[in-house]
C-alpha positions as a Markdown table, in Angstrom:
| # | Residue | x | y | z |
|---|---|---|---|---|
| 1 | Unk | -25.1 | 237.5 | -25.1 |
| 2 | Unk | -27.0 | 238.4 | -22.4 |
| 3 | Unk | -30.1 | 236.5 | -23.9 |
| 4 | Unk | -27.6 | 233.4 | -24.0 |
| 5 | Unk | -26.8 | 233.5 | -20.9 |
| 6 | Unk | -31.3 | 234.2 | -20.1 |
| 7 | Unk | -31.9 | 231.3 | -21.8 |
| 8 | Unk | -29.4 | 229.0 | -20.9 |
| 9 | Unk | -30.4 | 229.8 | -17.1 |
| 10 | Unk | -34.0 | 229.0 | -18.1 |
| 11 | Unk | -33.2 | 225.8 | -19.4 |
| 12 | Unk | -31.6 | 225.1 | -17.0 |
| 13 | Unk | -34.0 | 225.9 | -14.6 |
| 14 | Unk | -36.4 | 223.9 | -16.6 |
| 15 | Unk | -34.3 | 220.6 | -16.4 |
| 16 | Unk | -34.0 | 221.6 | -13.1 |
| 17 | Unk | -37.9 | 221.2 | -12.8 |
| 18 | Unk | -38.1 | 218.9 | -14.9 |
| 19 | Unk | -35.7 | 217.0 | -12.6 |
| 20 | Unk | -37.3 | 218.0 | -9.8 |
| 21 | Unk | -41.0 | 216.7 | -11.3 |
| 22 | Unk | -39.6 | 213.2 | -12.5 |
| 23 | Unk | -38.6 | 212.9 | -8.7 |
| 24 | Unk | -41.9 | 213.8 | -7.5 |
| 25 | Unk | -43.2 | 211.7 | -9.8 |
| 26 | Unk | -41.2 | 209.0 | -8.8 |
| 27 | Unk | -41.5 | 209.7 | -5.1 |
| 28 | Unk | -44.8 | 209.3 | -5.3 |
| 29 | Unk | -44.7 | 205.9 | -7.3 |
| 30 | Unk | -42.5 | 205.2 | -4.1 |
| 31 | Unk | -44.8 | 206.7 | -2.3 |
| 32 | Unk | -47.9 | 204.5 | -3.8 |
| 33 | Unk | -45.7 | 201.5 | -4.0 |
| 34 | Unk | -45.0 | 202.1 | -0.2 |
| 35 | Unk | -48.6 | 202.3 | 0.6 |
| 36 | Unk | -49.8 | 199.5 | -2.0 |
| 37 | Unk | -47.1 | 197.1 | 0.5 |
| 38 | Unk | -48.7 | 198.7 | 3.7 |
| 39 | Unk | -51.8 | 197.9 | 2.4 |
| 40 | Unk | -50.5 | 194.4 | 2.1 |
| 41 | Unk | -49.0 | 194.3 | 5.2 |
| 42 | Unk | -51.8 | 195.4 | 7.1 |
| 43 | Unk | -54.1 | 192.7 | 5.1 |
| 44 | Unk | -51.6 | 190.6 | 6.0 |
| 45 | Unk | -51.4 | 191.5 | 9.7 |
| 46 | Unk | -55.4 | 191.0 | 9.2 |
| 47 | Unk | -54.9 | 187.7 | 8.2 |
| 48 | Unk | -52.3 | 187.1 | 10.8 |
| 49 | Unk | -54.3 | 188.7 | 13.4 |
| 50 | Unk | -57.4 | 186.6 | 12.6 |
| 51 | Unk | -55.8 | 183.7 | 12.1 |
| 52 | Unk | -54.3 | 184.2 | 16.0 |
| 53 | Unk | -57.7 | 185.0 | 16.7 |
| 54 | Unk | -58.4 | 181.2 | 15.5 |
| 55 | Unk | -55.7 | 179.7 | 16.6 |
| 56 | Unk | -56.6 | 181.4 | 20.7 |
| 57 | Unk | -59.9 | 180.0 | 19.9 |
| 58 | Unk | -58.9 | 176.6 | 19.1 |
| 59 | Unk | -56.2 | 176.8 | 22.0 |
| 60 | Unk | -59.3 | 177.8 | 24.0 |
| 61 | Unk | -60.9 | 174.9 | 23.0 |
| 62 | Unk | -58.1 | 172.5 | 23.3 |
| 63 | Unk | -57.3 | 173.8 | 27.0 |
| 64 | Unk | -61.5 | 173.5 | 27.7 |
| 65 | Unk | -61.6 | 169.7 | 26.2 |
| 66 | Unk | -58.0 | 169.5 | 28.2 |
| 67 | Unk | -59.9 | 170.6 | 31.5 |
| 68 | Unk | -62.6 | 168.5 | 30.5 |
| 69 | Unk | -60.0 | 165.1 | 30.0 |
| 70 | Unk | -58.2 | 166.5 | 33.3 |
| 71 | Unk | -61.4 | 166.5 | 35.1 |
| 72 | Unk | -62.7 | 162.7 | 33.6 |
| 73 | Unk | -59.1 | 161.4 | 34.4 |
| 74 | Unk | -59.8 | 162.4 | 37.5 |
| 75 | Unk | -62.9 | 161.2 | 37.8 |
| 76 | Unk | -61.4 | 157.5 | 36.5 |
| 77 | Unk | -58.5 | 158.2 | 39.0 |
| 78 | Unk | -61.1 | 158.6 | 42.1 |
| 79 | Unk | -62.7 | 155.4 | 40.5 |
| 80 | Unk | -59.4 | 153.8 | 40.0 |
| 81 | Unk | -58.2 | 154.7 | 43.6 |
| 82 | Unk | -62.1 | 153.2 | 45.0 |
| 83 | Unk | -62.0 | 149.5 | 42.8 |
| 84 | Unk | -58.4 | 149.5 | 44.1 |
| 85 | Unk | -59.9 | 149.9 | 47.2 |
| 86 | Unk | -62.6 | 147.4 | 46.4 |
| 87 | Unk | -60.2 | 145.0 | 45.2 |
| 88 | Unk | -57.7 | 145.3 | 48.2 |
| 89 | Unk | -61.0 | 144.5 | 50.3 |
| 90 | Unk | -61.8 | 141.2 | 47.9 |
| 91 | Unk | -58.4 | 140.3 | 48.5 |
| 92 | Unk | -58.6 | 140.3 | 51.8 |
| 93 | Unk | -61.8 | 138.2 | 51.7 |
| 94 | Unk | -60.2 | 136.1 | 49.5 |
| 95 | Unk | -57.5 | 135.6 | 51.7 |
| 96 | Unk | -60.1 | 135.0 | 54.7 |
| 97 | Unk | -62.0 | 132.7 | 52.3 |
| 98 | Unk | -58.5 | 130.6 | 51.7 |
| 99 | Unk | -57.9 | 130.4 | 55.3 |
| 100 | Unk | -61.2 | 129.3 | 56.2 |
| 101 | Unk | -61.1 | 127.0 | 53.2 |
| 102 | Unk | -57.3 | 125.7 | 54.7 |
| 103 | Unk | -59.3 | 125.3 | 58.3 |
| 104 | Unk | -61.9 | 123.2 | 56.8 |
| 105 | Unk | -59.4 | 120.7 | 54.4 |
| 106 | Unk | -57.3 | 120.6 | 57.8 |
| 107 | Unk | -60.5 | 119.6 | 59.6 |
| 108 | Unk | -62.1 | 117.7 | 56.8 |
| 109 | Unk | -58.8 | 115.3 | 57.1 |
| 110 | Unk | -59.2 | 115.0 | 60.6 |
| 111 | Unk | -62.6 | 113.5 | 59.6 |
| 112 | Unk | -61.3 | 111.5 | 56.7 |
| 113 | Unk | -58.3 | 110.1 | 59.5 |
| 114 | Unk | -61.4 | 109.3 | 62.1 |
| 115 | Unk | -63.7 | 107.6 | 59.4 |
| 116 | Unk | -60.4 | 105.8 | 58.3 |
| 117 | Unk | -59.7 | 104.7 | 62.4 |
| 118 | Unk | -63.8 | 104.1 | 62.4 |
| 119 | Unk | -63.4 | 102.1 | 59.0 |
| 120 | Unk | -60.5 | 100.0 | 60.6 |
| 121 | Unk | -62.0 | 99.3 | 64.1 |
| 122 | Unk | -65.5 | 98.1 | 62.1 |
| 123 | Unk | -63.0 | 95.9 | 59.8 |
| 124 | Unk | -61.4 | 94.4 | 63.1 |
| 125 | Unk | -64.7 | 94.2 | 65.2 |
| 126 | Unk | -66.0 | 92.8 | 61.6 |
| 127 | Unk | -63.2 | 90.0 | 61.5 |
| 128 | Unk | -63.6 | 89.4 | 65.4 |
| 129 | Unk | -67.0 | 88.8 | 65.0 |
| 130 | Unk | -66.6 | 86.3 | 62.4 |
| 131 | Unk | -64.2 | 84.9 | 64.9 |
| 132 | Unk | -66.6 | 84.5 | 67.7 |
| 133 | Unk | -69.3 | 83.3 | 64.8 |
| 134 | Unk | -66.9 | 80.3 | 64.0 |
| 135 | Unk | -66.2 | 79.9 | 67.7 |
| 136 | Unk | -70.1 | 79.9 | 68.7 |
| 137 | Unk | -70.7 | 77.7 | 65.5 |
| 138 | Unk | -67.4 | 75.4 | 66.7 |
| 139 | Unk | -69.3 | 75.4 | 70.2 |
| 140 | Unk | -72.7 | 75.0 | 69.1 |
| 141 | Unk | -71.3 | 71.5 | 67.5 |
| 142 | Unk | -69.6 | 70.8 | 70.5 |
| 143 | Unk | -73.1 | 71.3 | 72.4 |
| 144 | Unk | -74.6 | 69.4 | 69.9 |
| 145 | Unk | -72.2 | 66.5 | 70.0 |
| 146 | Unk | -72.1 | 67.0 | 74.2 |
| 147 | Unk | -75.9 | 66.9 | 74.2 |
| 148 | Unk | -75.6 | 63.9 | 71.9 |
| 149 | Unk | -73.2 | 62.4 | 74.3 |
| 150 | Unk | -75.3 | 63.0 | 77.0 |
| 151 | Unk | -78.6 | 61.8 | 75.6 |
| 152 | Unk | -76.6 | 58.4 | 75.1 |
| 153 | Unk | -75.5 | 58.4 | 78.6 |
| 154 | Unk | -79.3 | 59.0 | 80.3 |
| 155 | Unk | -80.3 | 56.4 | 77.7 |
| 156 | Unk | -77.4 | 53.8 | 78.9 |
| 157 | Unk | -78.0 | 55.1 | 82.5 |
| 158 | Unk | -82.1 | 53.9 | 81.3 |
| 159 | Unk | -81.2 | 50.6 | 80.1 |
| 160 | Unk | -78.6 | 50.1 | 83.5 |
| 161 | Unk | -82.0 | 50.7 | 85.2 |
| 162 | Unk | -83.6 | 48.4 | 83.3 |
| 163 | Unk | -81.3 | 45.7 | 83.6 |
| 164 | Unk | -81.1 | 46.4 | 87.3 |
| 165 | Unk | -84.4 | 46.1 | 87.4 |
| 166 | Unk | -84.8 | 42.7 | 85.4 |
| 167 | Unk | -81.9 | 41.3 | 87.8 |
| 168 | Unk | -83.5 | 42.4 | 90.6 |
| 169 | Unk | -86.8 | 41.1 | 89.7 |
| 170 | Unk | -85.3 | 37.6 | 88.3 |
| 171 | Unk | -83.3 | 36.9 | 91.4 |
| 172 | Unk | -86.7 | 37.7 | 93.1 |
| 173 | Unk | -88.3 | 35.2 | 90.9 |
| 174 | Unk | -85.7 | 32.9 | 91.9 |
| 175 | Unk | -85.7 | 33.1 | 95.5 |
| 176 | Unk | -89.9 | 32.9 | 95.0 |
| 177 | Unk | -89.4 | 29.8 | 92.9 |
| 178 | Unk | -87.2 | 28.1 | 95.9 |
| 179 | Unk | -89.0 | 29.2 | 98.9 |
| 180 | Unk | -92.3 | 28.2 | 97.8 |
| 181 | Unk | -91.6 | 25.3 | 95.5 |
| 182 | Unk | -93.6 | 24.1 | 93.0 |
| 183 | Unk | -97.5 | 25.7 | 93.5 |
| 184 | Unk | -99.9 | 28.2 | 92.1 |
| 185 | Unk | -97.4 | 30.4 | 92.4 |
| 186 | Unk | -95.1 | 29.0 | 90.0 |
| 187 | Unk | -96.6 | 30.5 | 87.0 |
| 188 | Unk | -96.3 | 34.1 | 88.2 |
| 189 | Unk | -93.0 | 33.1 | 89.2 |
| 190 | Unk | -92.2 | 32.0 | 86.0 |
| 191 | Unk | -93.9 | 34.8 | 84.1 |
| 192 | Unk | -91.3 | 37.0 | 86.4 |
| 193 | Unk | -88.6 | 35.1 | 85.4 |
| 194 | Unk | -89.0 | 35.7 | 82.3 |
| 195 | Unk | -90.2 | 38.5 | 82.4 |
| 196 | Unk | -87.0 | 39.9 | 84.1 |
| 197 | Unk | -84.5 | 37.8 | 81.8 |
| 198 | Unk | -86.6 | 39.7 | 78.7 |
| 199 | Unk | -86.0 | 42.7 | 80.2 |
| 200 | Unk | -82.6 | 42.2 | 80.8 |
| 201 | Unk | -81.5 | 40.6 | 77.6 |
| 202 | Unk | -83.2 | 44.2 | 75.8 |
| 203 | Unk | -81.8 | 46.5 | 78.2 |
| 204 | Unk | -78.2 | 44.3 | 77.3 |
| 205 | Unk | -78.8 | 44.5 | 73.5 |
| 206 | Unk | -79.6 | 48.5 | 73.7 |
| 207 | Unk | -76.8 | 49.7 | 76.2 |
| 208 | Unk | -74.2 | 47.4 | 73.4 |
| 209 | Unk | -75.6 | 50.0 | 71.2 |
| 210 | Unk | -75.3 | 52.6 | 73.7 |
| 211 | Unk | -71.8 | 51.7 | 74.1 |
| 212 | Unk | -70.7 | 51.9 | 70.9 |
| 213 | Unk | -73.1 | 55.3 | 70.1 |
| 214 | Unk | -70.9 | 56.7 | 73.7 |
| 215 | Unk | -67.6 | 55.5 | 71.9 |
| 216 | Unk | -68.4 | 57.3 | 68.5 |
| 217 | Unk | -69.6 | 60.4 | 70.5 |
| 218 | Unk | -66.1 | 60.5 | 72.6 |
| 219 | Unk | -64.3 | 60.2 | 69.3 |
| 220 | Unk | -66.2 | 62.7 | 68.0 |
| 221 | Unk | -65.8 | 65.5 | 71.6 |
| 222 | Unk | -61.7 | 63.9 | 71.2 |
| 223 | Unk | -61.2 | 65.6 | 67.4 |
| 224 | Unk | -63.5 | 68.6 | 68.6 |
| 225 | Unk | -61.7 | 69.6 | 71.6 |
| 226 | Unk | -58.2 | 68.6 | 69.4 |
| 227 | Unk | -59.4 | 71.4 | 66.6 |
| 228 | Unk | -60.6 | 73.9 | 69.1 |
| 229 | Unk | -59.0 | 72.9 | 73.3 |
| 230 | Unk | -60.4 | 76.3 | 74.3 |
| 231 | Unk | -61.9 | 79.1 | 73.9 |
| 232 | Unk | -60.1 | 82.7 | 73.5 |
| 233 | Unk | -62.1 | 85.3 | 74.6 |
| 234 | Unk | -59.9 | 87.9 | 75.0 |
| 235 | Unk | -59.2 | 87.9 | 71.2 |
């Protein structure tokens, strides 16, 4: 009984081992497994860790090209800010230009109104010279006909002479021819007489044609002075 009761306590104490060994056992499969998953995690946190370590580096990066774009959009933005500047000053050339271009069309019509008033005093001294042309022309005609006229009058005022002269010298002839009678004389006194009546039948004949040259002449000075009775010349 007694070895019954020996034995059964050593089993038992056996599956109490054997209990106690499977749970080892498996504690240290846990154990492992535990380890094999740290192992994991660790690689893993590796990973992580290096792929922070890339992802600073590349954030490094970015924030050095992002200081370098900082720095050239403010270099554009200092060169933006000086052809603003530039600009604003070609404006206000421009806008000095326009003015001065405004003063010159402003003067430049001035001119074009003064070569106008030039252009329309030359037209009207233009017309009033062709005025006084016709007018000298008019008068050079009526000189021409006066001097004609006058011509005709010495030459009638000639042939009066001329006839005055041959009366004269007739009634001379005459007064000869009854004082002294019929002598030696007779013959110059004739040659007088006839003479004289010669003269005076010529000088006759040509102051007729005087006459009638004097009449054409005043017809002619009539329809003159009745086309032009005077002379304007205070236009």
């Amino acid at each position: 009984m007694d070895e019954l009761n020996s034995n059964s306590n050593v089993e038992k104490m056996l599956d109490d081992i054997r209990s106690l060994l499977e749970r080892s056992l498996a504690i240290q499969e846990d154990n492992l497994s535990v380890e094999k998953q740290r192992g994991e995690t660790t690689k893993n946190l590796l990973e992580h860790a290096s792929t922070d370590t890339d992802l600073a580096q590349q954030r490094t990066g970015l924030a050095q090209e992002n200081t370098s774009l900082v720095r050239a959009q403010t270099r554009l933005t200092t060169r933006s800010t000086e052809l603003a500047e530039l600009r604003t000053d070609l404006s206000r050339e421009r806008s000095n230009l326009a003015s001065a271009r405004t003063d010159l069309s402003a003067v430049r019509t001035d001119l074009a109104h003064a070569r106008t008033n030039l252009a329309m005093q030359r037209v009207r001294m233009a017309e009033r010279r062709t005025d006084l042309s016709e007018k000298r022309t008019s008068l050079a005609i009526t000189t021409t006909v006066y001097s004609k006229l006058r011509s005709e009058l010495a030459r009638g005022r000639t042939q009066l002479a001329l006839i005055r002269t041959g009366l004269a010298f007739l009634t001379l002839a005459v007064f000869l021819f009854r004082e002294f009678g019929v002598s030696w004389w007779t013959a110059f006194d004739g040659t007088m007489g006839v003479a004289s009546a010669a003269a005076t039948i010529i000088g006759l004949i040509a102051y007729t044609r005087t006459r009638r040259a004097i009449k054409r002449l005043d017809t002619k000075t009539v329809e003159r002075e009745s086309e032009q009775p005077y002379l304007d010349l205070t236009g």
